[in-house]
C-alpha positions as CSV (number, residue, x, y, z in Angstrom):
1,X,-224.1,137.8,-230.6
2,X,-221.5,137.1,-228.4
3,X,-219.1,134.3,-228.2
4,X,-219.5,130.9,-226.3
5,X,-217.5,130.6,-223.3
6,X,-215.2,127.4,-223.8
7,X,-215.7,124.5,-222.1
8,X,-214.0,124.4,-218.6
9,X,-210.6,121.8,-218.7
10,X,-211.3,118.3,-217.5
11,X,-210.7,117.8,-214.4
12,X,-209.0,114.4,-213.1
13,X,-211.2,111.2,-212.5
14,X,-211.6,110.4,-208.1
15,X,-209.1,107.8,-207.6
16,X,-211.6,106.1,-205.1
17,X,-214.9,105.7,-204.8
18,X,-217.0,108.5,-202.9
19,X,-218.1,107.1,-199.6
20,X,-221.9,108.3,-200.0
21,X,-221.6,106.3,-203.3
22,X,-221.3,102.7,-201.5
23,X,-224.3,100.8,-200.8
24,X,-225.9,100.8,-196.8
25,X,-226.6,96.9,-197.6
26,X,-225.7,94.0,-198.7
27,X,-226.1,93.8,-203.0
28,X,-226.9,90.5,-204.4
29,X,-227.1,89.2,-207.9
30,X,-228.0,85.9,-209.4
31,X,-227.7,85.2,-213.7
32,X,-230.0,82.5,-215.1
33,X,-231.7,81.9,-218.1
34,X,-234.6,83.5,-218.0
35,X,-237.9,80.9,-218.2
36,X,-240.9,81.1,-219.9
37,X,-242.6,82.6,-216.2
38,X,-240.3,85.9,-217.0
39,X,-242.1,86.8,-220.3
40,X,-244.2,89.4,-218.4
41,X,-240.9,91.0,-217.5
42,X,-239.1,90.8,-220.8
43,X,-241.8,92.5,-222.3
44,X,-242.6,95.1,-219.6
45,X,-238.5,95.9,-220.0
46,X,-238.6,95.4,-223.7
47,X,-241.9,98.4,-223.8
48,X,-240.0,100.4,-221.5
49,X,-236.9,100.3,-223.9
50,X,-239.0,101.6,-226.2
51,X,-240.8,104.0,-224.5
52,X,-236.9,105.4,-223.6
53,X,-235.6,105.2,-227.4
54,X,-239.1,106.9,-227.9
55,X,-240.0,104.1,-230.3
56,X,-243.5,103.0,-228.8
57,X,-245.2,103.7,-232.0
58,X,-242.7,101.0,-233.7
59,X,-243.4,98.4,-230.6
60,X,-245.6,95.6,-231.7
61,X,-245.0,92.6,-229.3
62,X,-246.8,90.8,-226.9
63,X,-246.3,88.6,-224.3
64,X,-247.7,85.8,-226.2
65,X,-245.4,87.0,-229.4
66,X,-242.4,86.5,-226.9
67,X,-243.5,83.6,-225.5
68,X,-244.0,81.6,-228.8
69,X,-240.8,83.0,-230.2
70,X,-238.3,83.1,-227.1
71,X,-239.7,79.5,-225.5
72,X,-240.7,76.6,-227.9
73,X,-239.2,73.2,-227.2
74,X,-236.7,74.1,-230.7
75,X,-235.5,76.7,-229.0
76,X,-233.0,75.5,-226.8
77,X,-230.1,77.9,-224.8
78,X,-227.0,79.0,-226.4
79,X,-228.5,77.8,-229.6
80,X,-230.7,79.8,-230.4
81,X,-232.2,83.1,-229.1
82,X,-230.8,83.3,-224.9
83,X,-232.1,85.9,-222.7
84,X,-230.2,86.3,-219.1
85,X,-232.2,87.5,-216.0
């Protein structure tokens, strides 16, 4: 069996940004606490973390399991669990 090649030197980082790289559009972002109307979401993203991690056999929750963990009236922002959107 032959040797491996070694790896080729690193070569130096761009010092700008490529110009196909930049968006065509405006890009807008909000934060907010996320409300109990974004449980579909959180779970959706939640199963597809899992599905990535390949950990679905290990995923359990619901939307109703979120829902009466992430949003009771105890629960309240910052002091508690606090999910941003």
């Amino acid at each position: 069996m032959a040797a491996a090649a070694p790896p080729p030197p690193p070569t130096e980082p761009p010092t700008t940004m490529p110009e196909t790289a930049l968006p065509r559009h405006p890009v807008f972002t909000r934060i907010r606490l996320a409300t109990p109307s974004d449980v579909p979401y959180i779970h959706k993203l939640m199963h597809q973390m899992a599905v990535f991690e390949r950990l679905t056999h290990l995923f359990t929750a619901t939307e109703s399991s979120y829902s009466s963990t992430l949003f009771t009236p105890d629960n309240k922002p910052f002091r508690s669990t606090t999910i941003f959107i």
